[in-house]
C-alpha positions in Angstrom: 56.0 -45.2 96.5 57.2 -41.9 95.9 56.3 -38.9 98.4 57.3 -34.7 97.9 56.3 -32.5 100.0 55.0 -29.0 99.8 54.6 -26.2 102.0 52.2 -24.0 101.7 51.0 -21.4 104.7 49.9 -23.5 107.7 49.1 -26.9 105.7 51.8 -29.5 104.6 50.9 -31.4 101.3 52.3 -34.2 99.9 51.8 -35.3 96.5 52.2 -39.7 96.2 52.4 -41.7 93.7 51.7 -45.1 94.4 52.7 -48.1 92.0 49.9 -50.5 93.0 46.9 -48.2 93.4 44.4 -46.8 91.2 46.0 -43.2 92.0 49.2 -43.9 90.2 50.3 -41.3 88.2 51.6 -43.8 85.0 50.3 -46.6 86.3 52.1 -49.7 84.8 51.8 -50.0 81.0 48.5 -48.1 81.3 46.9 -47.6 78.0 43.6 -45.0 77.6 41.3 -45.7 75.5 39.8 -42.8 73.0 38.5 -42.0 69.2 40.7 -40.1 68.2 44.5 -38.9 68.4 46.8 -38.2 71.0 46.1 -35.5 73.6 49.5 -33.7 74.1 49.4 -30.1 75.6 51.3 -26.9 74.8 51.8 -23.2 76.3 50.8 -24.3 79.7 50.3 -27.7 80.2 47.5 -29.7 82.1 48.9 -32.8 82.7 47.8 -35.9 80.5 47.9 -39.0 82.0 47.8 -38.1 85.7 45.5 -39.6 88.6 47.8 -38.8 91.3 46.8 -38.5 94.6 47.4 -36.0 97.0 47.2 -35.9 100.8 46.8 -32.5 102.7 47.9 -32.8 106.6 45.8 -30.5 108.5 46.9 -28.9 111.3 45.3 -31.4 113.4 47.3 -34.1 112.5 44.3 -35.4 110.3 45.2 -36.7 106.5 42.7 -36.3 103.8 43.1 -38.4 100.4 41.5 -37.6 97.3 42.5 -38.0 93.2 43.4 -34.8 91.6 40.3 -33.4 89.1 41.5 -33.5 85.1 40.1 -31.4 82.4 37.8 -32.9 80.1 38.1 -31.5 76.7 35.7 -32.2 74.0 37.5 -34.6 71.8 34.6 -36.8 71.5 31.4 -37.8 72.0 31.8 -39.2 75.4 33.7 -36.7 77.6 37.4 -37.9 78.4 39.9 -36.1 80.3 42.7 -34.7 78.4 44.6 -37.6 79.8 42.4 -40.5 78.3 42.4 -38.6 75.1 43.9 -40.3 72.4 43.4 -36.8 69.8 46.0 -34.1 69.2 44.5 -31.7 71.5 46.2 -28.5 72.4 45.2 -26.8 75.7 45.9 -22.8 76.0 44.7 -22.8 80.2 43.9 -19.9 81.9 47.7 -19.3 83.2 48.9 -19.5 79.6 45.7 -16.8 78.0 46.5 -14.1 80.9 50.7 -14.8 80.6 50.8 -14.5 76.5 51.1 -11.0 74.8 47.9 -11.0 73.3 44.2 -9.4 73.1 42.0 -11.9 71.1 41.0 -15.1 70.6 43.1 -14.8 67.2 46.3 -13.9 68.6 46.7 -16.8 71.1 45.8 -19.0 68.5 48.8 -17.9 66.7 51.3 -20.1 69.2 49.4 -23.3 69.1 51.9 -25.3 66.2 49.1 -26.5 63.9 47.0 -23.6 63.7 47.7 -20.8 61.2 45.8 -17.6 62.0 45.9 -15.1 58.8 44.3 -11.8 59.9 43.5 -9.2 57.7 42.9 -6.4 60.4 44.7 -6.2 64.0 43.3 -7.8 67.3 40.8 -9.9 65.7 38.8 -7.4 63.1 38.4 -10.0 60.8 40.6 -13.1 60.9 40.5 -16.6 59.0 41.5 -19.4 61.3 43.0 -22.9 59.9 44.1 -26.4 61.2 47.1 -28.2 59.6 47.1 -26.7 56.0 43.5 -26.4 55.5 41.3 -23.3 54.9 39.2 -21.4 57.0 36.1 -23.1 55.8 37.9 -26.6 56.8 37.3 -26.3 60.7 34.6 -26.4 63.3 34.7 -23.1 65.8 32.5 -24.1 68.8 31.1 -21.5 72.1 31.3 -24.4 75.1 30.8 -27.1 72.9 27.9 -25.5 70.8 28.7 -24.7 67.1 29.2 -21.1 65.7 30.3 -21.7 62.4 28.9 -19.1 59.6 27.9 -20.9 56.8 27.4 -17.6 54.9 31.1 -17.2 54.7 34.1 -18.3 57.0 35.9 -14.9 57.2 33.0 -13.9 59.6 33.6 -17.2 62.0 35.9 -16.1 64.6 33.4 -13.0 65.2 33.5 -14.9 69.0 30.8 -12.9 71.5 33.3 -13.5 74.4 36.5 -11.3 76.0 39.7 -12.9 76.2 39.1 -12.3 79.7 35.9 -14.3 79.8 37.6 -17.9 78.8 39.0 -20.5 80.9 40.8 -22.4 78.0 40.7 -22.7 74.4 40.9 -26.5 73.0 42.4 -27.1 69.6 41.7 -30.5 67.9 44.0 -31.1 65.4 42.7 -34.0 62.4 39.5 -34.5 60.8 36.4 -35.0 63.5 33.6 -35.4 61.2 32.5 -38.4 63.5 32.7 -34.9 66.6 31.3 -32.3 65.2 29.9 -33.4 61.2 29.8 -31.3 58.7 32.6 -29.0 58.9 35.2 -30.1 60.8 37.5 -31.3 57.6 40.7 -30.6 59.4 40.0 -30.2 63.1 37.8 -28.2 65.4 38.5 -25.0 68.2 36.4 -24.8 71.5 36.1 -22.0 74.0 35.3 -22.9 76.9 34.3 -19.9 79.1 34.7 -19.5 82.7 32.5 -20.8 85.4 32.7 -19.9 89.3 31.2 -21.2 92.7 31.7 -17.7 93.8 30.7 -14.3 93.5 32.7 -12.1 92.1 33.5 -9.3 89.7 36.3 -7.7 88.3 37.0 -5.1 85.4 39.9 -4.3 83.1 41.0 -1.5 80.6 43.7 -1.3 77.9 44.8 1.8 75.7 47.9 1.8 73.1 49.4 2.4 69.7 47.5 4.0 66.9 44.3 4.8 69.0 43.9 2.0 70.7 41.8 1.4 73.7 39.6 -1.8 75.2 37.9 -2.1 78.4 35.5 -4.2 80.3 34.2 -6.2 83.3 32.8 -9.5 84.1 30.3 -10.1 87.1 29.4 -13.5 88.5 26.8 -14.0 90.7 26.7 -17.5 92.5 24.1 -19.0 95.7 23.9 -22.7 95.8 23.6 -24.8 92.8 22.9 -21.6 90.1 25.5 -19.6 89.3 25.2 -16.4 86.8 27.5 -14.3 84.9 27.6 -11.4 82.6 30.6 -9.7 80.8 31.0 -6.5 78.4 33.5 -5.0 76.7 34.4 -2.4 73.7 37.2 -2.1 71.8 38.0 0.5 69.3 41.0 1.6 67.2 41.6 4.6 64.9 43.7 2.2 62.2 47.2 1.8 60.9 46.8 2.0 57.1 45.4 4.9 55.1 43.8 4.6 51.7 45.1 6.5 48.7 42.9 9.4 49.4 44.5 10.0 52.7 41.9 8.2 55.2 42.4 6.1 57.7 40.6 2.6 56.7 41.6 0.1 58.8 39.6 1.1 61.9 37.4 -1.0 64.3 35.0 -0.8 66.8 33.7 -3.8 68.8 31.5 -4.7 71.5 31.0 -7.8 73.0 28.2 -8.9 75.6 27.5 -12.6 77.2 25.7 -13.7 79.5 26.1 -17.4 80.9 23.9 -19.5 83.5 24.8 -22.8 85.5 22.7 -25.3 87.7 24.2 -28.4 89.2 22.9 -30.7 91.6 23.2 -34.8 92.1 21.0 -35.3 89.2 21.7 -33.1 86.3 24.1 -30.3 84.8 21.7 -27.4 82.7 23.9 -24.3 81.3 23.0 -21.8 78.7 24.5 -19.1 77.3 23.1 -15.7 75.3 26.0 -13.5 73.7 26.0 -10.6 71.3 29.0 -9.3 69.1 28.7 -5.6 67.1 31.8 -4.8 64.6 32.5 -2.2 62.3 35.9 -2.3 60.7 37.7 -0.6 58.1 38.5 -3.5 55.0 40.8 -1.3 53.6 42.1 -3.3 50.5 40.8 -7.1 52.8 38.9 -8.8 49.7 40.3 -6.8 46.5 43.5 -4.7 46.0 41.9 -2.2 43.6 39.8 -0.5 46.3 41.1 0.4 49.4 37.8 2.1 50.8 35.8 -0.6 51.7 34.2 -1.4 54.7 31.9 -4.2 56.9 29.5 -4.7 59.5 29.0 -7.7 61.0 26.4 -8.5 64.1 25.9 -12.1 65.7 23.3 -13.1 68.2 24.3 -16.5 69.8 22.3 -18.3 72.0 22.2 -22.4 73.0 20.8 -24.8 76.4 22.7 -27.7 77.1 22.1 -30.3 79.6 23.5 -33.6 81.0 22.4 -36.3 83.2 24.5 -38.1 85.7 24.6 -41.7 86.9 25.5 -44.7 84.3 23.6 -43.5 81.4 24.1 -39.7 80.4 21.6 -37.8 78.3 23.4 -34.7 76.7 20.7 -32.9 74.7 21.5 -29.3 73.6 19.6 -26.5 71.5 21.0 -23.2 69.9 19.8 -20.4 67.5 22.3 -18.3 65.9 21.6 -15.1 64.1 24.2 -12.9 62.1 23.6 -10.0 60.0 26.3 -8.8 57.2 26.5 -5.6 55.5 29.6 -4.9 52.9 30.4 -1.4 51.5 33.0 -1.3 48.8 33.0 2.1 48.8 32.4 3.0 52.3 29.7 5.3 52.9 28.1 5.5 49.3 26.0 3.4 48.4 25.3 5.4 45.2 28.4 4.5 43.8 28.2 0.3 44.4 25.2 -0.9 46.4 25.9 -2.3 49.5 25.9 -6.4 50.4 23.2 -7.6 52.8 23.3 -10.7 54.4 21.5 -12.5 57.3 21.9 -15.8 58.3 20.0 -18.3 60.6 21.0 -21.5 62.2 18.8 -23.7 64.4 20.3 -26.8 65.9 19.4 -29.6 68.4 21.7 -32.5 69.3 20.8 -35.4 71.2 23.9 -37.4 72.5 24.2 -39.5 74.8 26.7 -42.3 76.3 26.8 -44.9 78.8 29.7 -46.0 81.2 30.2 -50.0 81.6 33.1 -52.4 82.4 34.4 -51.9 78.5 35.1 -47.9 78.4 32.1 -45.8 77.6 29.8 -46.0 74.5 28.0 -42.9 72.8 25.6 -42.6 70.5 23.0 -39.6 69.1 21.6 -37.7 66.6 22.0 -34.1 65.9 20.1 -31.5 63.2 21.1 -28.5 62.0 19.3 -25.8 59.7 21.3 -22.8 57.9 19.4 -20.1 56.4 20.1 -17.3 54.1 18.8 -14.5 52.9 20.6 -12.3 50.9 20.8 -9.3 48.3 23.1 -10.9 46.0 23.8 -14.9 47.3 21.1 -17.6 46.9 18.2 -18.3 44.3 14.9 -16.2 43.9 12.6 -15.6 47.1 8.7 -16.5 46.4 8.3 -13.2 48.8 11.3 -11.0 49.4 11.7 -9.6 52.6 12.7 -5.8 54.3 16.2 -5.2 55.1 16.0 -3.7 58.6 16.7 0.1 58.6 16.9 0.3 54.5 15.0 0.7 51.8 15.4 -2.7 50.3 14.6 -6.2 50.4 16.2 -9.1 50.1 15.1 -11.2 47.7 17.6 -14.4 47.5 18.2 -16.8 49.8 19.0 -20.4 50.3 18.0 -23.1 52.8 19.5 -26.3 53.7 19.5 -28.7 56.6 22.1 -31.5 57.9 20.8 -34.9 59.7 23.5 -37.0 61.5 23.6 -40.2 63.5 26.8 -41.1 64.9 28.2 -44.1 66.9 31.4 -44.5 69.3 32.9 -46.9 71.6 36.0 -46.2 73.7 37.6 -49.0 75.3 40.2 -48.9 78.1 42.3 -52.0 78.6 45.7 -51.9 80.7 48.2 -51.7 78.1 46.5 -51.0 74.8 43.7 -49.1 73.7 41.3 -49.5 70.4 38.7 -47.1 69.5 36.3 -46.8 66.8 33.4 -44.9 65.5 31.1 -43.8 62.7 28.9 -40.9 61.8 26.2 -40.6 59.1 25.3 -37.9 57.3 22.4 -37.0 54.9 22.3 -33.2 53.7 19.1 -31.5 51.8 22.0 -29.1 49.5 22.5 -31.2 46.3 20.2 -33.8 47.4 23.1 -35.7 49.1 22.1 -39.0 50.2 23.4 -40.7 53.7 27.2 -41.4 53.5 29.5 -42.6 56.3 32.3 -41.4 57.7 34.4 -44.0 60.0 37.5 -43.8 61.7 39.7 -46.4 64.3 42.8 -45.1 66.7 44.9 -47.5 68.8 47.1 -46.5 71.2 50.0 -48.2 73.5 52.1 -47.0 76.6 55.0 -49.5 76.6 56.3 -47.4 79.4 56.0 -45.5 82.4 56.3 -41.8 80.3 56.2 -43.4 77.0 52.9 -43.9 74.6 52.7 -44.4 70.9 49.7 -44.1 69.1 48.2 -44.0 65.1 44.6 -42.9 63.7 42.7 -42.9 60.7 40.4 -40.5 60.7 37.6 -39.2 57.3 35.4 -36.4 57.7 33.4 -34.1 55.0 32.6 -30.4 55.0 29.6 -28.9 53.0 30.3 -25.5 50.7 29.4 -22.3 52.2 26.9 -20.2 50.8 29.4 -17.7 49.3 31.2 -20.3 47.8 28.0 -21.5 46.0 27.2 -18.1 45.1 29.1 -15.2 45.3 29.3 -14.1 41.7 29.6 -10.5 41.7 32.6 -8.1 42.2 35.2 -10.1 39.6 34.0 -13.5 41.2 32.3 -16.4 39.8 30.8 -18.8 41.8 29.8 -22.7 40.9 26.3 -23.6 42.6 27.0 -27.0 41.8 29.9 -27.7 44.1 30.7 -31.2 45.4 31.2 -31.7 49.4 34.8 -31.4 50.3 35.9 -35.0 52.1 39.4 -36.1 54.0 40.8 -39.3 54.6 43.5 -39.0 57.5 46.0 -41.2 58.8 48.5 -39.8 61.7 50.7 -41.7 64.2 53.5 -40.1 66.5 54.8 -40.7 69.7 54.6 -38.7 73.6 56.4 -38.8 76.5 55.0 -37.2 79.4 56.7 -36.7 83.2 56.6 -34.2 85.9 59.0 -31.5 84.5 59.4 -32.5 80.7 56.3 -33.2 78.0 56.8 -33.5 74.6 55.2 -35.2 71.3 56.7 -35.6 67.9 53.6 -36.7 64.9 53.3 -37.2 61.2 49.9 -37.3 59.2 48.8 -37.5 55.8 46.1 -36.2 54.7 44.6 -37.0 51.2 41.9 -34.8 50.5 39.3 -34.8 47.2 36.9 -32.2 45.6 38.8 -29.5 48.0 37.4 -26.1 47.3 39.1 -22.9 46.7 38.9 -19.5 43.9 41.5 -20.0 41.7 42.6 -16.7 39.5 44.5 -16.8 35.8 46.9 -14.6 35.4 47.4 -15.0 32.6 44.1 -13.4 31.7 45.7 -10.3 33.2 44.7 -7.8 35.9 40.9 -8.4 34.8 41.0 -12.1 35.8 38.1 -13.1 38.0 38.7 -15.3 40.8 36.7 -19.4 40.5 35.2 -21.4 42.7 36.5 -24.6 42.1 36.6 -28.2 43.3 39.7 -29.6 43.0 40.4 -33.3 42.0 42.6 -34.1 45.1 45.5 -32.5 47.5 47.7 -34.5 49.1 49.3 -33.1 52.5 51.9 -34.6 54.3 52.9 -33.1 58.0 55.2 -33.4 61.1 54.7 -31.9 64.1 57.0 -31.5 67.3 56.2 -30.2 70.6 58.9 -29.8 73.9 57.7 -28.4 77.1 60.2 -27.8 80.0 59.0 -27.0 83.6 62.9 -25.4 84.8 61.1 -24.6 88.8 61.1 -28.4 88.5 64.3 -29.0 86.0 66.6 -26.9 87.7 65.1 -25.7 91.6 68.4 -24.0 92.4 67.2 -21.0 90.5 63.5 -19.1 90.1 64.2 -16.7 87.1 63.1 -18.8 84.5 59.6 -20.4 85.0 58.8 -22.6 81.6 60.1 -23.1 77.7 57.6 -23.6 74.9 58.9 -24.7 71.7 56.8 -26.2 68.6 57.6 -26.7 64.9 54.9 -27.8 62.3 56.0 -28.8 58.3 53.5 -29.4 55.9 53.9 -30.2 52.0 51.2 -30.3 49.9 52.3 -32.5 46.5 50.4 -30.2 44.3 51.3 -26.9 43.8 49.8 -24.2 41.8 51.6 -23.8 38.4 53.4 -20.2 38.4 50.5 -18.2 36.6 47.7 -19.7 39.0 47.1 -17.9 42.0 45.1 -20.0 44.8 43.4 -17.6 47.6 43.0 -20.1 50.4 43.6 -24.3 49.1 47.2 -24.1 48.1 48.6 -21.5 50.1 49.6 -22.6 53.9 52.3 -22.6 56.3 55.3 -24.7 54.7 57.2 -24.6 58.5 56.1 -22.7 61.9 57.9 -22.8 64.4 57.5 -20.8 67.7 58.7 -20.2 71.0 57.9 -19.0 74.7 60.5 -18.1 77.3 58.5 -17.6 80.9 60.4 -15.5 83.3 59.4 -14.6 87.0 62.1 -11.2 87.1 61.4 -10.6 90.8 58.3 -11.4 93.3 55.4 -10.2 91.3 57.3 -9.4 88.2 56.4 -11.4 85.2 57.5 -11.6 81.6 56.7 -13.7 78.6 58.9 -13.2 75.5 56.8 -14.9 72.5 59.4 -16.2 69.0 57.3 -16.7 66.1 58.7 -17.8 62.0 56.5 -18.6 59.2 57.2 -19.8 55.9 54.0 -19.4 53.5 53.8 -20.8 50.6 51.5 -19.7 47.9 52.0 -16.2 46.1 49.4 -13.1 45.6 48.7 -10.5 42.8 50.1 -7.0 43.2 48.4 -3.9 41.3 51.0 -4.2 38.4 49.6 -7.8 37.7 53.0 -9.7 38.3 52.6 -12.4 41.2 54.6 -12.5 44.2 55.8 -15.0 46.2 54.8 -14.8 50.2 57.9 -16.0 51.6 58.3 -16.0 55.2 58.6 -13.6 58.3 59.7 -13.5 62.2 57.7 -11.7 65.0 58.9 -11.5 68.8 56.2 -10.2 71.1 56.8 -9.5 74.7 54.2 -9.0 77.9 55.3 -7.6 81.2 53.6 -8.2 84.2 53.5 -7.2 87.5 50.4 -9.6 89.4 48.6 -9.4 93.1 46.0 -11.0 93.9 43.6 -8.1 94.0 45.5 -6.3 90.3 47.5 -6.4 87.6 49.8 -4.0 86.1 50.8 -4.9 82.3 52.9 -3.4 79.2 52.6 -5.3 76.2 54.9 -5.1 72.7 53.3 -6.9 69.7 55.9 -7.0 66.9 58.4 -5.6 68.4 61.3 -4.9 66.2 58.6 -3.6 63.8 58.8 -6.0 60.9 56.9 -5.3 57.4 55.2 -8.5 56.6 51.4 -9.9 55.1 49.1 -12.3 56.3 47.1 -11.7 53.2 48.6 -10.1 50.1 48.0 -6.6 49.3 47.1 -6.1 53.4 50.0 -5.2 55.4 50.2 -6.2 58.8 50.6 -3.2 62.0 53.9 -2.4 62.8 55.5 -2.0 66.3 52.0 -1.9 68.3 52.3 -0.9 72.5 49.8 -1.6 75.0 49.6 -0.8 78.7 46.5 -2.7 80.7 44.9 -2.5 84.1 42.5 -5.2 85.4 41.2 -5.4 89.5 39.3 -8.0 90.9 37.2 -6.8 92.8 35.6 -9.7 94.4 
C-alpha cells in the first residue's frame, strides 16, 4: 500500500492506494467496460481510471474513509465515469475553461486535437464546429445532454444560450455515436454541461478590448435544501475589424445571452430543467459569398428541456425539450428593396425515454426517443396549404417542411477484470424520404494488461439526415437537390493510453469510410458565375492519428513551482479523395491535414497565473478569390496568451488572442482579426 500525505490548514490528508481493495487506483489488470472508445482527457485532466481512496485525519485523531467522486460524461446511454469510458472523450474542466485565453464556447474548442473550429466572425459570431475531418452538419451539439442542433442549417448550431462563465465542462466525443445521440452525430458529439451549486451565490464579470470590444455579465444561484436555482446574463458587443468596400464597418456583433436552470435531488429521483434565450446580430461581411461584402444576419433561439432520473437498480431517464429559432438574412444590409430578406423559423420538439438497469454483468440500457423538426420559411421547403405572418413584417411565409425521427436503441456494458466487451444497436426510421427502419450497430473491447497501460479498438456506424438548407436552398447562385440520400459512417479506431499520477497520454488511429457524404461543390471551370451543388458523394475514405501527452511538473519535478502543467496534441487526417484542381468543395473535402497544439501553465508568483496557448494548422482544400483563380489554404500558427492574477473573492485578467498578429483565414475570402487585447474583471460575490 502506498500512502502521501498532504497538508492542508489544520487537517492532514492522505491519499492510499491499496492493491487488494476495491479503492485501488489501477487495480490489477482492471479492464472497464463501455460502448464506445477510449476516454483519455486533455487541457486539464480528470483522472480516468481512479477509485482511490482518501482518508482525512481530523483534528481529533478520528479517520474518515471514502472513494473519490468521478465525472460521468455522457458517452452513452448508461452514464459511466470518464474512467469506465471506453470513447475518445476530451474533458475541457472548469480549471482549464477559466485558465485558457478565450471568450466562447468556439475558442476553447479550438485546443481539443480533433475538433476543427472555422469561424467566420470573432468570439463566436457565427462559427462551424467539426469532429475528425467531418463538416459542421456531421456532429451532435448538446445543452446538458439535450440536443440543440439546427436542422435549418449548421452554421447557426453553436448559437449556445450559455456564458463561458456558466459551464462546468465541455465534453467532446470523438467517432460516430449514432447508437448516443441518432441522427446526426456522423462523426462525434459536444456537450455542455453547465454549472450546478449546493450554495448560494452570485458573482459578475466584465471584459472590454480591441476594436470596440466589451462583454459583461453575472450569474446568481439560489440554493435551500434539495432545489437549487440559477440565472445568468450577459451582452457582448463589438464594433468589427473589417470594413466593406464602401468604407463600413461589417463585421460587428451584438449578443445577449440569458438561462435560467433548476435542480431537485432527493433519495428517489433527480428532475432538472433548463430555459435559455440567445439574441445575435452580426455583421456577415463577405461570410457566405465574396461578391458582397454588406450582408448581415439575425439569429434568435429559445431553448427549453425537463430531464429526470430515477435512482435505485432500475433508472428511468425520460427528458422533453422544445427548441425555437428564428433566422433573418440581409444580403444587403438594411434594404430590403434591393434583395428581399431570408426568413426562417424553425421548431423542434423531442421526448426521449431511456432507461438502464445495474446488475452483476455491467449495466444495460435501452429506450426510445422522438424528435420533430419544423420549418417554415420564405425561400426553403415546399408550398404551405396556408401561409403564415412573419412577426414584425409584412410578409408570410409560405414554404416549409416537416419531418420527424423515431429511434429505439439497445446497449449492454460489461465489466470483467481484465477485458471488457461492449456492444449496442440503434434503430432508426425517418418520415424525410420515406426512409424505412435501418440499424446502426457497433462493438468495442478494451484490455489493461497493466497497471497504467490499456489498449482498446471500436467499430462504430452512425447516419446523419440532410438539413433543410441542404435540401433546399436554391437561390443566391445555389442549387440545391431535394432528393438527397442520408449521409452514413462506418468507423473503426484502436490506440493505446497510459495513465498515472503525473503523466497521461494516448496515441489512436481510425478509419473512417463514409458514403453518400454531402457537400456544395463549385466548377470553376464554369467561371466566376458557377453556382455552388448540393451533392452526395459516392464515398470518402479518411484515415487519422491522434496523440495526446499530458505532464503534471508540481508532481514531475516538486523542487520547483513555476511551471504548473504541459498540454501537447497532434491530429493527421488524409482523406483518399481529393477534389480535382478545378473543383472547389465548401465543407466535405476541405479539413485539417495536421493540428497540432500546445499549453504551457505557469504559476509566475503567488496569485500570478499565465497560460501561453501554440496553435498550427494545415488545411487542405482551396477557395475562390474575386479574380476566379483558386487558392490553396495552406496552413497558419497562432500563440495566444492569458494573464492572471486570482483570489478567492476576484480576478484580475489581460488576455492577447493572436498575438504576433498573423494574416490568416478560417474561411476563404473572410479574414481572421489580427492582434486582439482584452482586460477582464470578475468578483464573486457570494
Amino acid at each position: 500500500m502506498e500512502e502521501k500525505l498532504f497538508q492542508t490548514g489544520k487537517k492532514t490528508v492522505r491519499f492510499r492506494q491499496f492493491q487488494n481493495s476495491p479503492y485501488a487506483v489501477f487495480n490489477s489488470l482492471k479492464v472497464e467496460v463501455t460502448i464506445g472508445v477510449l476516454a483519455i482527457t486533455t487541457l486539464t485532466f480528470s483522472t480516468p481510471d481512479t477509485a482511490s481512496a482518501q482518508v482525512v485525519t481530523t483534528q481529533q485523531g478520528q479517520e474518515k474513509l471514502y472513494e473519490l467522486e468521478e465525472v460521468e460524461v455522457t458517452s452513452s446511454r448508461a452514464p459511466l465515469t470518464l474512467g469506465q469510458s471506453a470513447r475518445m472523450v476530451t474533458v475541457l474542466d472548469r480549471e482549464a475553461i477559466a485558465a485558457a485565453p478565450a471568450q466562447s464556447v468556439n475558442d476553447l474548442l479550438k485546443l481539443a486535437a480533433g475538433v476543427d473550429v472555422r469561424q467566420r466572425g470573432p468570439i463566436g459570431a457565427q462559427t462551424d464546429i467539426s469532429i475528425r475531418g467531418g463538416t459542421n452538419e456531421q456532429i451532435t451539439l448538446l445543452l446538458n445532454g439535450i440536443n440543440i442542433n439546427d436542422p435549418q442549417t449548421g452554421h447557426n448550431t453553436a448559437d449556445f444560450p450559455v456564458d463561458i462563465s456558466d459551464i462546468e465542462r465541455i465534453e467532446v466525443l470523438e467517432g460516430p455515436a449514432g447508437r448516443v445521440y441518432g441522427t446526426s452525430s456522423l462523426v462525434g458529439a459536444i456537450n455542455i454541461v453547465t454549472r450546478k451549486s449546493n450554495k448560494t451565490s452570485a458573482d459578475v464579470h466584465l471584459e472590454a478590448g480591441s476594436f470596440g470590444y466589451v462583454s459583461g455579465g453575472g450569474r446568481m444561484n439560489m440554493s435551500h435544501g434539495n432545489l437549487n436555482n440559477q440565472l445568468s446574463a450577459s451582452y457582448t458587443r463589438s464594433d468589427g475589424y473589417t470594413r466593406s468596400q464602401a468604407g463600413t464597418l461589417n463585421s460587428d456583433f451584438n449578443r445577449l445571452k440569458l438561462f435560467y436552470q433548476g435542480h431537485y435531488n432527493n433519495d428517489d429521483i433527480i428532475i432538472s430543467w433548463h430555459a435559455g434565450l440567445s439574441d445575435k446580430n452580426f455583421g456577415s461581411n463577405t461570410f457566405y459569398s465574396a461578391k458582397f461584402d454588406d450582408q448581415f444576419e439575425h439569429t434568435a433561439k429559445l431553448f427549453t428541456a425537463i430531464q429526470a432520473q430515477t435512482k435505485g437498480l432500475f433508472h428511468f431517464m425520460p427528458s422533453i425539450y422544445w427548441n425555437r429559432s428564428h433566422d433573418r438574412f440581409e444580403l444587403f444590409r438594411g434594404s430590403e428593396a434591393k434583395v428581399p430578406f431570408n426568413y426562417h423559423r424553425t421548431d423542434v420538439f423531442g421526448i426521449n425515454l431511456n432507461s438502464f438497469i445495474e446488475w452483476s454483468l455491467g449495466k444495460t440500457a435501452f429506450g426510445a426517443e422522438f424528435r420533430n423538426e419544423d420549418l417554415v420559411s420564405g425561400n426553403l421547403g415546399e408550398p404551405l396549404n396556408k401561409p403564415l405572418s412573419i412577426h414584425g413584417t409584412d410578409r408570410q411565409y409560405t414554404l416549409g417542411l416537416n419531418r420527424s425521427n423515431l429511434s429505439f436503441h439497445f446497449e449492454h456494458n460489461l465489466l470483467l477484470n481484465h477485458f471488457t466487451l461492449s456492444a449496442g444497436v440503434i434503430a432508426v426510421k425517418n418520415t424525410w424520404n420515406e426512409m424505412p427502419f435501418r440499424l446502426y450497430p457497433g462493438m468495442d473491447v478494451s484490455w489493461q494488461f497493466t497497471r497504467h497501460f490499456k489498449a482498446y479498438a471500436s467499430f462504430n456506424t452512425s447516419l446523419r439526415m440532410p438539413s433543410f438548407t441542404e435540401l433546399y436552398y436554391s437561390v443566391g447562385g445555389h442549387q440545391a437537390d431535394k432528393f438527397l440520400k442520408p449521409e452514413e459512417m462506418q468507423a473503426y479506431e484502436a490506440g493505446l493510453k497510459y495513465l498515472s499520477e503525473s503523466v497521461r497520454g494516448s496515441v489512436s488511429i481510425y478509419r473512417h469510410h463514409g458514403t453518400n457524404m454531402i457537400d456544395w461543390i463549385k466548377n470553376t471551370r464554369e467561371g466566376a458565375d458557377a453556382v455552388w451543388k448540393s451533392v452526395n458523394h459516392t464515398k470518402l475514405n479518411a484515415t487519422g492519428f491522434e496523440a495526446i501527452l499530458f505532464l503534471d511538473l508540481l508532481n514531475l519535478i516538486p523542487s520547483q513551482r513555476l511551471l504548473r502543467q504541459i498540454n501537447i496534441s497532434y491530429s493527421f487526417i488524409d482523406q483518399d479523395k481529393d477534389l480535382e484542381s478545378y473543383m472547389q468543395s465548401q465543407y466535405a473535402l476541405e479539413y485539417l491535414k495536421h493540428k497540432f497544439t500546445a499549453q504551457a501553465d505557469f504559476n509566475i508568483i503567488t496569485n500570478l497565473y499565465l497560460n501561453l496557448s501554440y496553435r498550427f494548422q494545415e488545411r487542405k482544400g482551396n477557395y475562390q478569390l474575386l479574380s476566379g483563380d483558386a487558392k490553396p489554404y495552406g496552413s497558419y500558427s497562432l500563440l495566444d496568451a492569458r494573464l492572471s492574477w486570482k483570489t478567492n473573492r476576484y480576478q484580475l485578467s489581460l488576455e492577447a488572442n493572436n498575438l504576433f498578429d498573423k494574416t490568416y483565414y478560417d474561411y476563404g475570402n473572410v479574414p481572421q482579426p489580427g492582434r486582439w487585447l482584452i482586460a477582464g474583471f470578475s468578483l464573486n460575490l457570494k
